[in-house]
PDB file of N, CA, C and O in Angstrom:
ATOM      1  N   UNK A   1     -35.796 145.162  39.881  1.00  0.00           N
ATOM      2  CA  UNK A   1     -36.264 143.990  39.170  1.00  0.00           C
ATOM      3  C   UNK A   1     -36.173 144.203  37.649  1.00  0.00           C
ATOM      4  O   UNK A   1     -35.994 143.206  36.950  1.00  0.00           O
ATOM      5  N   UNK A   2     -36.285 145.483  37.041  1.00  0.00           N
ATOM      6  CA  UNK A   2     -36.400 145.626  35.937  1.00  0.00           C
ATOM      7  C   UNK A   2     -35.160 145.535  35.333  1.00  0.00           C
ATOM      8  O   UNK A   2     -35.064 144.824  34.332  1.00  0.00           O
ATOM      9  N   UNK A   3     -34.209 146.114  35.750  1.00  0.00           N
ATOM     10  CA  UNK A   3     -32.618 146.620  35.673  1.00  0.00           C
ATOM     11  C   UNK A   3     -32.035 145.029  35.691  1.00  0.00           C
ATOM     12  O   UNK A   3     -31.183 144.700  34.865  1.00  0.00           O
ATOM     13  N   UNK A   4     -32.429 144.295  36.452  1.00  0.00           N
ATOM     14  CA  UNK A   4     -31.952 143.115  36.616  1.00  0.00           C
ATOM     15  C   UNK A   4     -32.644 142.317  34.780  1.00  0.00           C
ATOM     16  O   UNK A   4     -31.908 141.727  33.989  1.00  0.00           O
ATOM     17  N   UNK A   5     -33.468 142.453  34.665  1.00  0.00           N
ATOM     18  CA  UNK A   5     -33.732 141.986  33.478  1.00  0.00           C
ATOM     19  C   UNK A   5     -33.405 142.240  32.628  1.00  0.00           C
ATOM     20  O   UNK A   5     -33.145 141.319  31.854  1.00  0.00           O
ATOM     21  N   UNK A   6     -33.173 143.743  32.139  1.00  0.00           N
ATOM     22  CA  UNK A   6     -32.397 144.337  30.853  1.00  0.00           C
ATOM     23  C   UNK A   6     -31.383 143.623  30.886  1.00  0.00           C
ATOM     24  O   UNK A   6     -31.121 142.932  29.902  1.00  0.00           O
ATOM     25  N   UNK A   7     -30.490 143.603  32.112  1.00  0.00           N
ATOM     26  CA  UNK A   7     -29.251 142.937  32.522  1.00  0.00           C
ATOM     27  C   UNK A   7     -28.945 141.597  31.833  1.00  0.00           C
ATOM     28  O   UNK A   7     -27.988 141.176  31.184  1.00  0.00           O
ATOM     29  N   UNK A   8     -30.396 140.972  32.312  1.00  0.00           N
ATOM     30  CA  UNK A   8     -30.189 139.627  31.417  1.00  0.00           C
ATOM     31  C   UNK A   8     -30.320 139.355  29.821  1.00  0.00           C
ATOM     32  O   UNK A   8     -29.771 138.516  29.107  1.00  0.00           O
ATOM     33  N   UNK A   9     -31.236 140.360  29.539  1.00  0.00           N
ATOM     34  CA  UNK A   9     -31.327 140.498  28.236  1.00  0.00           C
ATOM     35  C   UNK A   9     -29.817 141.020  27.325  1.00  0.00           C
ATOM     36  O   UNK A   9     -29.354 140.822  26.202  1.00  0.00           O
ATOM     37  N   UNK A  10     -29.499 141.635  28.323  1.00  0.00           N
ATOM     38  CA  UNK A  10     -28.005 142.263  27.272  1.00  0.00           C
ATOM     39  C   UNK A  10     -27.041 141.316  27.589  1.00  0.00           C
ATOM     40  O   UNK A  10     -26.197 141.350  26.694  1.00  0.00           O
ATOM     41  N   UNK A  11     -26.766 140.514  28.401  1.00  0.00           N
ATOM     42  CA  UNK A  11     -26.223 139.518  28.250  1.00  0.00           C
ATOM     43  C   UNK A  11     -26.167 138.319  27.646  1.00  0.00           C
ATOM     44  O   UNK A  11     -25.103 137.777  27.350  1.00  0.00           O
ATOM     45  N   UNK A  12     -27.614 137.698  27.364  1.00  0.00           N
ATOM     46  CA  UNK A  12     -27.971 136.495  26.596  1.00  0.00           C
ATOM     47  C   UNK A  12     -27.642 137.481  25.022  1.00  0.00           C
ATOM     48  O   UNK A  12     -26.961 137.101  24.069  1.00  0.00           O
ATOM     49  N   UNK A  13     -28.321 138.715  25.157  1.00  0.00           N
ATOM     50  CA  UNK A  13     -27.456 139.552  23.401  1.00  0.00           C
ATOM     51  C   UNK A  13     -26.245 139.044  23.083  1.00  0.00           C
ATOM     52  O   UNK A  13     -25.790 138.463  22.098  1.00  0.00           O
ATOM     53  N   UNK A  14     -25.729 139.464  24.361  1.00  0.00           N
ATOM     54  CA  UNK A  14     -23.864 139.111  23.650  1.00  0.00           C
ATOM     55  C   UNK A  14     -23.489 137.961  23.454  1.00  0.00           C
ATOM     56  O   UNK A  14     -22.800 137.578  22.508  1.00  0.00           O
ATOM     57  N   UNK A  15     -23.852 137.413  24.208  1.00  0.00           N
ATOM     58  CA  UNK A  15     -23.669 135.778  24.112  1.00  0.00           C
ATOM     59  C   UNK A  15     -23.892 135.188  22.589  1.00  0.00           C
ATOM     60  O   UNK A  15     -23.249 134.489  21.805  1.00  0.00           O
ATOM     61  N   UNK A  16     -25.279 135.924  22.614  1.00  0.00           N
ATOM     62  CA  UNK A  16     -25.716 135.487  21.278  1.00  0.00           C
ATOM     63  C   UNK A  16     -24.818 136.015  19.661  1.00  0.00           C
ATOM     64  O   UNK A  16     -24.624 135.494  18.562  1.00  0.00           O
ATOM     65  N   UNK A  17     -24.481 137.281  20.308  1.00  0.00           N
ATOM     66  CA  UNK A  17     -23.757 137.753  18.741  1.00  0.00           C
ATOM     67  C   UNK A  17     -22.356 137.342  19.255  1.00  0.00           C
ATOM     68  O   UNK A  17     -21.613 137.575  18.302  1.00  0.00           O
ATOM     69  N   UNK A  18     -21.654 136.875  20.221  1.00  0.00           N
ATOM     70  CA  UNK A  18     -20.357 135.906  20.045  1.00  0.00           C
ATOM     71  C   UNK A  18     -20.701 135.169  19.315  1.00  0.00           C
ATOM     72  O   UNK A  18     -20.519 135.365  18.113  1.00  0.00           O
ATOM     73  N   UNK A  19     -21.462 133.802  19.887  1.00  0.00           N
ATOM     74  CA  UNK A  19     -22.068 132.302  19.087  1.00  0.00           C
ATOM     75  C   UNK A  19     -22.187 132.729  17.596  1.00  0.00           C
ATOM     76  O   UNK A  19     -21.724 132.139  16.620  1.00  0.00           O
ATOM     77  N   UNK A  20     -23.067 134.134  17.636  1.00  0.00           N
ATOM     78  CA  UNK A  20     -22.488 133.561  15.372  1.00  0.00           C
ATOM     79  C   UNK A  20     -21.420 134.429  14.815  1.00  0.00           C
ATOM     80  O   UNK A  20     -21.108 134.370  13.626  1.00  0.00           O
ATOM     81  N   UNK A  21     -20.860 135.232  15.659  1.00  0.00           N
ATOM     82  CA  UNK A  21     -19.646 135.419  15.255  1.00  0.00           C
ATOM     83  C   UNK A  21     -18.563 134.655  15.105  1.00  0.00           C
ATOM     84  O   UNK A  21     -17.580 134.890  14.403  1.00  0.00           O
ATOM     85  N   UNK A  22     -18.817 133.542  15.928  1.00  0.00           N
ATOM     86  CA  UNK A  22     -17.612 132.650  16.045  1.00  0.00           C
ATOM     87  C   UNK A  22     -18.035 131.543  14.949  1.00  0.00           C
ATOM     88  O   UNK A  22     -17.100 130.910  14.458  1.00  0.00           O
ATOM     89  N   UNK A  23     -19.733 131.150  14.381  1.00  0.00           N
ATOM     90  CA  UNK A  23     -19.934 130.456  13.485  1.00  0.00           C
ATOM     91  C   UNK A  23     -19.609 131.246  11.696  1.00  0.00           C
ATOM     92  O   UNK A  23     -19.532 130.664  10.614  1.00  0.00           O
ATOM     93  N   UNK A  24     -19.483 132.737  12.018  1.00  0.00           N
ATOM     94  CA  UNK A  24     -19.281 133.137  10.415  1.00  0.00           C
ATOM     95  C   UNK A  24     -18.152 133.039  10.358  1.00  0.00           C
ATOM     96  O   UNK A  24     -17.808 132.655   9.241  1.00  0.00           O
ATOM     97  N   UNK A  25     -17.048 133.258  11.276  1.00  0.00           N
ATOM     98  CA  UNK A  25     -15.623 133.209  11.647  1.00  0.00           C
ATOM     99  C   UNK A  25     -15.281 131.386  10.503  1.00  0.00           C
ATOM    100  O   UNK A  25     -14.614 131.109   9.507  1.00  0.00           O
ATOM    101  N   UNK A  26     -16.029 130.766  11.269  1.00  0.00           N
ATOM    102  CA  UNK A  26     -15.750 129.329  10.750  1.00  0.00           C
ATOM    103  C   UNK A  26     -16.745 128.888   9.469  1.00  0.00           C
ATOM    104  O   UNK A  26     -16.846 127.849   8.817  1.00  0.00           O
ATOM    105  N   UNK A  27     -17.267 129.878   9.439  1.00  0.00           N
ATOM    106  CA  UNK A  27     -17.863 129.336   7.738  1.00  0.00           C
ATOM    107  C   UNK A  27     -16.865 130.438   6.898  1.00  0.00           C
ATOM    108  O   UNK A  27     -16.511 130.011   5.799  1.00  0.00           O
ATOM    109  N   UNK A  28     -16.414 131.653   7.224  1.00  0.00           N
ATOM    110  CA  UNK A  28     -15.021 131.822   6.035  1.00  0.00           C
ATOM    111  C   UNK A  28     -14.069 131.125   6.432  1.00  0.00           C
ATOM    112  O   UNK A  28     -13.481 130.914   5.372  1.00  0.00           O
ATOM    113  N   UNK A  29     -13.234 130.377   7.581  1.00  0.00           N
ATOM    114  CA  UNK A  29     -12.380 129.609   7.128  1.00  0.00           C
ATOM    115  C   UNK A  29     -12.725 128.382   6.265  1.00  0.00           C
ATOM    116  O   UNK A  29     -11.852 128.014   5.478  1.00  0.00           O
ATOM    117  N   UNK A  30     -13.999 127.631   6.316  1.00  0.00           N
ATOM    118  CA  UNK A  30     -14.421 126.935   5.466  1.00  0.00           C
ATOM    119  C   UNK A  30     -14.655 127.058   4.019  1.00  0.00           C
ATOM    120  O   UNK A  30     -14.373 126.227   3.155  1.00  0.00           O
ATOM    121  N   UNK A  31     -15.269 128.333   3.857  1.00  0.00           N
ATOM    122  CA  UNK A  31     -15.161 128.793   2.233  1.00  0.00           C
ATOM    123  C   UNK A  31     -13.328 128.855   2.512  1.00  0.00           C
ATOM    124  O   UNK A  31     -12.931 127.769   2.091  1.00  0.00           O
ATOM    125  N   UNK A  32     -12.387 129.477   2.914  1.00  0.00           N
ATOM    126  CA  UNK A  32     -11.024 130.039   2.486  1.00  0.00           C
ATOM    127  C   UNK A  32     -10.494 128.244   2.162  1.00  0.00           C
ATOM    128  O   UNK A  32      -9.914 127.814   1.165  1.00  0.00           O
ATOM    129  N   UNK A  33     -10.812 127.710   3.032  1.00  0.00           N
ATOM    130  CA  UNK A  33     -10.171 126.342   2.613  1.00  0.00           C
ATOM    131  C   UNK A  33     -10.861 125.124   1.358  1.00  0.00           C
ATOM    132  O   UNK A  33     -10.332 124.115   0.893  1.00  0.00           O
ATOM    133  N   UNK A  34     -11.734 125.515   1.189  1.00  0.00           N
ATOM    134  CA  UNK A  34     -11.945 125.050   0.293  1.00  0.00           C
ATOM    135  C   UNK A  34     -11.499 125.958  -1.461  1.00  0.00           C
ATOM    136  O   UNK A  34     -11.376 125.457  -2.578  1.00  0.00           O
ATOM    137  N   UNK A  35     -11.351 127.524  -0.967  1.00  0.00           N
ATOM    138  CA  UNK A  35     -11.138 127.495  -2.393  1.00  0.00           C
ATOM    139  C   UNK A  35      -9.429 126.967  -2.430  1.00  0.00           C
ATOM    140  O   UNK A  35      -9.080 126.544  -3.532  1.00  0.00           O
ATOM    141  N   UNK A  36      -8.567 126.960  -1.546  1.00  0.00           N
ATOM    142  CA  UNK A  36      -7.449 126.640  -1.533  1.00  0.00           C
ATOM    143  C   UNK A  36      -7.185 125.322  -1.737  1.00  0.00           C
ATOM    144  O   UNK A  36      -6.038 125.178  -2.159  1.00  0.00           O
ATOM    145  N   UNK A  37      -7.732 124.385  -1.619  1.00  0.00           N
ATOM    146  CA  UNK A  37      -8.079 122.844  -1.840  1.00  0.00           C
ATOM    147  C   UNK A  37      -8.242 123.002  -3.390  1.00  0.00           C
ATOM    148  O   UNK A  37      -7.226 122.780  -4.049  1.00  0.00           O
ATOM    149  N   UNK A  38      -9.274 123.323  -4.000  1.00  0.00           N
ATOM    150  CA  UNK A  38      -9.884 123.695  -5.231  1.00  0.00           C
ATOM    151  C   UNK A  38      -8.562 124.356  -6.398  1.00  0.00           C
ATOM    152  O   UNK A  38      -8.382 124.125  -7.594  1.00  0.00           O
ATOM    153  N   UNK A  39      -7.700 125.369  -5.279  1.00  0.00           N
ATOM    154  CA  UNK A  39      -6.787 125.963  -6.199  1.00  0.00           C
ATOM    155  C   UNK A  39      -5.744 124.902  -6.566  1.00  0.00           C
ATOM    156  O   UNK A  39      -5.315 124.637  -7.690  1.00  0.00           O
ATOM    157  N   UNK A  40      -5.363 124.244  -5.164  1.00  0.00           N
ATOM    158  CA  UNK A  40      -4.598 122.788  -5.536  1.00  0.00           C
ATOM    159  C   UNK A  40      -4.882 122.215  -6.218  1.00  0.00           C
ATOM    160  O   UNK A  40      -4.235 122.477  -7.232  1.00  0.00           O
ATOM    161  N   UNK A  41      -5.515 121.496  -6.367  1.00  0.00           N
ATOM    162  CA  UNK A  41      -6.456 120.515  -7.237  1.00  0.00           C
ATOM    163  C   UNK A  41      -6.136 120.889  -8.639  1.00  0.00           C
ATOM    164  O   UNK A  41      -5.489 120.255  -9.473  1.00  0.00           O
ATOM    165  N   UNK A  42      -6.856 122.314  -8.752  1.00  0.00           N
ATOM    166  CA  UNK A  42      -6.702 122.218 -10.460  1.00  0.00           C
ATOM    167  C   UNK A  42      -4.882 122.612 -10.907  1.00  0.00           C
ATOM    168  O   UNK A  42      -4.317 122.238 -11.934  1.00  0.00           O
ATOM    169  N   UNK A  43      -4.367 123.325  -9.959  1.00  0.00           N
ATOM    170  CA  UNK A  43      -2.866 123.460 -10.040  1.00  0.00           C
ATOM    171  C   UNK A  43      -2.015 121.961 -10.053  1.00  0.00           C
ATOM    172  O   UNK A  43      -0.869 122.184 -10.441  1.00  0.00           O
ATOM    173  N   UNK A  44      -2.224 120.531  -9.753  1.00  0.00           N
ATOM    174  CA  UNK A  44      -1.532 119.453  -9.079  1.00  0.00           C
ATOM    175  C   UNK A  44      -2.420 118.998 -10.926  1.00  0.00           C
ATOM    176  O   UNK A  44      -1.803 118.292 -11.723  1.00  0.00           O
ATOM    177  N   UNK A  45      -3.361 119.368 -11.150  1.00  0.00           N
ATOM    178  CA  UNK A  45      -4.131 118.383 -12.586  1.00  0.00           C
ATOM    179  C   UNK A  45      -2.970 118.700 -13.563  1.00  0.00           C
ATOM    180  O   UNK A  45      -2.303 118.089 -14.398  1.00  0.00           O
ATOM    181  N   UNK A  46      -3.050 119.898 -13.076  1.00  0.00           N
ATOM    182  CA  UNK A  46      -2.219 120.936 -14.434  1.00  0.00           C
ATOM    183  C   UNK A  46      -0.669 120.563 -14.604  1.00  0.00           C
ATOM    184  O   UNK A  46      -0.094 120.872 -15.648  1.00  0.00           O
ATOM    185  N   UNK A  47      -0.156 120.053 -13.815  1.00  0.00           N
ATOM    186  CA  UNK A  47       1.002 119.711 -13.288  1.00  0.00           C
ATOM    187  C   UNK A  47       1.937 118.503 -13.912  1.00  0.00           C
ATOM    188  O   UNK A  47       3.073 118.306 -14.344  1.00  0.00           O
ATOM    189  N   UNK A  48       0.039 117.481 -13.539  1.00  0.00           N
ATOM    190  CA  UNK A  48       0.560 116.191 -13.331  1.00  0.00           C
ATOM    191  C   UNK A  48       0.328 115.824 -14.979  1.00  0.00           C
ATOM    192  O   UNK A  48       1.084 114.977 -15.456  1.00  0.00           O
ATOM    193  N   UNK A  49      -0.296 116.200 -15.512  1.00  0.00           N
ATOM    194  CA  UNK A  49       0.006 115.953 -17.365  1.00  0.00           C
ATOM    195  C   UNK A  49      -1.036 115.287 -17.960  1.00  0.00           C
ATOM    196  O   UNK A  49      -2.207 115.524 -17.661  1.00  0.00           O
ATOM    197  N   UNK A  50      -0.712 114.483 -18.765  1.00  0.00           N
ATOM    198  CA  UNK A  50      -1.866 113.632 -19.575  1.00  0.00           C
ATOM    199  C   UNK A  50      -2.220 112.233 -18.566  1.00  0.00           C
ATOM    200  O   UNK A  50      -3.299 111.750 -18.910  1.00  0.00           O
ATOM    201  N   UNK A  51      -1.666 111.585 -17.580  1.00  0.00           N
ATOM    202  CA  UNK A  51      -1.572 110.637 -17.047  1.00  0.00           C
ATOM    203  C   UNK A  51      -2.983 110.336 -15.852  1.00  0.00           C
ATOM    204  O   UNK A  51      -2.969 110.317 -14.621  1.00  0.00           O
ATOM    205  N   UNK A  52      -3.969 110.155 -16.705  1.00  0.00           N
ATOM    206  CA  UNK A  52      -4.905 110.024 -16.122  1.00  0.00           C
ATOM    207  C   UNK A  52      -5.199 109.150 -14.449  1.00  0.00           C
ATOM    208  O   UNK A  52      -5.997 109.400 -13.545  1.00  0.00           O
ATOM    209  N   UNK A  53      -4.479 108.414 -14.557  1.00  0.00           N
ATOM    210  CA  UNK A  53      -4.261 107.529 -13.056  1.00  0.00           C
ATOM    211  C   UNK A  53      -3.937 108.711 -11.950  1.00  0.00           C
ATOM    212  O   UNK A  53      -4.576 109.134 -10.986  1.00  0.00           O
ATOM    213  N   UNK A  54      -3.014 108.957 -12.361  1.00  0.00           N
ATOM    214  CA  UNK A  54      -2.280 109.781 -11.610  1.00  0.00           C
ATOM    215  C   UNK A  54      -3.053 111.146 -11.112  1.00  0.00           C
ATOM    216  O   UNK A  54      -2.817 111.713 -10.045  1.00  0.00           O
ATOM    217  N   UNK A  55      -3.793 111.466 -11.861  1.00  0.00           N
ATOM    218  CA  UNK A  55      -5.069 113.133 -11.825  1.00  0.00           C
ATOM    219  C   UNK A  55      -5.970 112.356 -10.973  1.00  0.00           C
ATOM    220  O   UNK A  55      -6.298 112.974  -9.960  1.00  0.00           O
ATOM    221  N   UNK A  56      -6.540 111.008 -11.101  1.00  0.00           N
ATOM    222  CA  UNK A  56      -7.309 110.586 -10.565  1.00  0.00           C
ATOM    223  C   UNK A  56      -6.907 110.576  -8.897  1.00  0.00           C
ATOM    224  O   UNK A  56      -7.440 111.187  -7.971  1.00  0.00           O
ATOM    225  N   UNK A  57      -5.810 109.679  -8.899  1.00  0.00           N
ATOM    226  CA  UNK A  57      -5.273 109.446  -7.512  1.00  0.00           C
ATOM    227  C   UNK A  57      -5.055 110.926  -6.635  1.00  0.00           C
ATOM    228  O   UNK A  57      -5.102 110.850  -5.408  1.00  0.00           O
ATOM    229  N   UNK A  58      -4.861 112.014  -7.160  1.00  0.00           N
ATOM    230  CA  UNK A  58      -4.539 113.153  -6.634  1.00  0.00           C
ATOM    231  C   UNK A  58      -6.069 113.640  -6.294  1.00  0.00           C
ATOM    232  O   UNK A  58      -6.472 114.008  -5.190  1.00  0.00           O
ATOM    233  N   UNK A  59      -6.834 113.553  -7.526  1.00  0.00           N
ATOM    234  CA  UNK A  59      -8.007 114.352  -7.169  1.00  0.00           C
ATOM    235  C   UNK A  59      -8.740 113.505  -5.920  1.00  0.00           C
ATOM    236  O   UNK A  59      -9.347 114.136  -5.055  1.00  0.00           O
ATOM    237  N   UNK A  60      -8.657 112.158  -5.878  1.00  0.00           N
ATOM    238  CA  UNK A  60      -9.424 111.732  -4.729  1.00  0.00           C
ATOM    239  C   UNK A  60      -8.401 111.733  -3.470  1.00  0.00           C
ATOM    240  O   UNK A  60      -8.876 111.415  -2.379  1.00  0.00           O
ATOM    241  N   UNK A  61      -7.083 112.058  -3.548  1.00  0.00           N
ATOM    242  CA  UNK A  61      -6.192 112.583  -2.187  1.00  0.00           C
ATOM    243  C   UNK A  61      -6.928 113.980  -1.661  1.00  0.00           C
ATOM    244  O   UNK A  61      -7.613 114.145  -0.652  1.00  0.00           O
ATOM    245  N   UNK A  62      -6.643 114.689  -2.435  1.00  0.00           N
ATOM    246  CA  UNK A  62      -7.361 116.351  -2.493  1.00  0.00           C
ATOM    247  C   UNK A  62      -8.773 116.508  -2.039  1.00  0.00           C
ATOM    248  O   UNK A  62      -9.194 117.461  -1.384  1.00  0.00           O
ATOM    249  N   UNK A  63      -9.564 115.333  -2.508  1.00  0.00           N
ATOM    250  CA  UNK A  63     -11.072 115.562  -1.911  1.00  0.00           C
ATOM    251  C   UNK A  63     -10.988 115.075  -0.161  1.00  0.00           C
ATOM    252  O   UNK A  63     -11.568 115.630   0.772  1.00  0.00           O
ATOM    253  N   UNK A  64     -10.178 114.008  -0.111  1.00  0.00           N
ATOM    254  CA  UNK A  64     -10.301 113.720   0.776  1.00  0.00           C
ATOM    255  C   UNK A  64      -9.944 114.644   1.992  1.00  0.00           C
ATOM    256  O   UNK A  64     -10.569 114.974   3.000  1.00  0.00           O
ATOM    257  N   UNK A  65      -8.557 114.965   1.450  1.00  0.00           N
ATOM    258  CA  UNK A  65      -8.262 116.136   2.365  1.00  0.00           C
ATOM    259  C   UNK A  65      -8.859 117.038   2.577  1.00  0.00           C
ATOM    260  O   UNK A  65      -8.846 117.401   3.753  1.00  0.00           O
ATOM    261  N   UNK A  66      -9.542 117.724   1.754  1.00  0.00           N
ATOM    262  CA  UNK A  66     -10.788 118.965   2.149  1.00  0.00           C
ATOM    263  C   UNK A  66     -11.832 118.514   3.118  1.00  0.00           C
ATOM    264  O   UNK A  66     -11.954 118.852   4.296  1.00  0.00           O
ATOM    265  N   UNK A  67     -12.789 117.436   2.198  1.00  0.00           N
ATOM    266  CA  UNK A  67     -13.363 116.689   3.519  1.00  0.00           C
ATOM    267  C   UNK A  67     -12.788 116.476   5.153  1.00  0.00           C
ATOM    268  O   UNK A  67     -13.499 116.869   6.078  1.00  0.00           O
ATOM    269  N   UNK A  68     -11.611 115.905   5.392  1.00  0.00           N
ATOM    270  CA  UNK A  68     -11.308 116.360   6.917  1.00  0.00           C
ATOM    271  C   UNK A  68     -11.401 117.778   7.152  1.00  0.00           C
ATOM    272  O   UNK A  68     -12.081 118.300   8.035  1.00  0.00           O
ATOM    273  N   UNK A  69     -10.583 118.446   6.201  1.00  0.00           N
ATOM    274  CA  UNK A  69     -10.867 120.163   6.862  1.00  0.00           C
ATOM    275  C   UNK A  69     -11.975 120.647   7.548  1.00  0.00           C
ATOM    276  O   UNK A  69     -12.167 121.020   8.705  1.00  0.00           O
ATOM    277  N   UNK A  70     -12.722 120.538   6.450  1.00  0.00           N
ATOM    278  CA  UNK A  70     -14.001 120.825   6.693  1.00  0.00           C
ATOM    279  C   UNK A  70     -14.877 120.282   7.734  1.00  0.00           C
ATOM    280  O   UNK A  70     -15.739 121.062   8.139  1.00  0.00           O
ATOM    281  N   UNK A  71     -14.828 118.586   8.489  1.00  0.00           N
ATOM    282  CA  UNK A  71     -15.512 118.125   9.503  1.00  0.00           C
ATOM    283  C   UNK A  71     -14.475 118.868  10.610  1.00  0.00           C
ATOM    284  O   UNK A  71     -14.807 119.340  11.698  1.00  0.00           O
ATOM    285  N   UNK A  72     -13.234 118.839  10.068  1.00  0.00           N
ATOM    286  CA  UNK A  72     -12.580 119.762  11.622  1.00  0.00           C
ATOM    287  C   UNK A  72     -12.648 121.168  11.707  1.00  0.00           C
ATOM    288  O   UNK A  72     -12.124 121.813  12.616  1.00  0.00           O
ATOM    289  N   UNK A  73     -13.388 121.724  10.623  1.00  0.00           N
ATOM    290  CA  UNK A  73     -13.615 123.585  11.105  1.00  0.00           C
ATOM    291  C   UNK A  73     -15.321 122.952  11.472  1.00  0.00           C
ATOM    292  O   UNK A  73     -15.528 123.216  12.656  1.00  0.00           O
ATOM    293  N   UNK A  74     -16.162 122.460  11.054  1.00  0.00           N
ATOM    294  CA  UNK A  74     -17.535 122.218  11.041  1.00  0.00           C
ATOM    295  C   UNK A  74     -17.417 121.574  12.731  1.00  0.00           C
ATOM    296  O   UNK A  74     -18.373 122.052  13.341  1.00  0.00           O
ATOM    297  N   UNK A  75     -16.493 120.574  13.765  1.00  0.00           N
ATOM    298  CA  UNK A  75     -16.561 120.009  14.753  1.00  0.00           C
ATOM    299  C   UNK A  75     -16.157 121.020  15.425  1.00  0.00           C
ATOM    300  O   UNK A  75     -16.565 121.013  16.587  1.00  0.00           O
ATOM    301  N   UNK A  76     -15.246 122.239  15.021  1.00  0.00           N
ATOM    302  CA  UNK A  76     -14.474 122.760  16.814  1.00  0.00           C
ATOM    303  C   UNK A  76     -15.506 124.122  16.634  1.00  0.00           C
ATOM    304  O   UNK A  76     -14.990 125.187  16.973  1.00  0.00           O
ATOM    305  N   UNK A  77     -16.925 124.179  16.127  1.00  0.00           N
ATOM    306  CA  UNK A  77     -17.924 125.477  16.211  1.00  0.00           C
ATOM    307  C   UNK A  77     -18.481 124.694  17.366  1.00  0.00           C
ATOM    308  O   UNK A  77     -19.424 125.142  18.018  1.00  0.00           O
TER     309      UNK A  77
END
């Protein structure tokens, strides 16, 4: 009876340090993609010149795109 319980205990363990292994797993791809979003961003500003429309239209393409990233690493945990 006892053996049977450790049993369960070391199992709900592992279980448990998968589950946030697989959540830190997906909070650095979340930090990695966002600084890569971020690196775009200011690389595409730098790029695109004095033409303010144009920085604008990119920077709210760029946000947007991070935003999906991020609900799709934040949805498949």
């Amino acid at each position: 009876m006892l053996s049977s319980l450790k049993a369960f205990l070391f199992k709900r363990l592992l279980i448990n340090l998968l589950i946030s292994s697989i959540k830190m797993v997906g909070l650095i791809l979340s930090i990695f993609c966002s600084l890569i979003i971020s690196m775009s961003l200011r690389s595409a500003i730098l790029v695109l010149g004095k033409n303010l429309a144009i920085r604008i239209s990119a920077f709210i393409i760029l946000l947007s795109i991070k935003g999906f990233l991020i609900d799709l690493l934040r949805s498949s945990r």
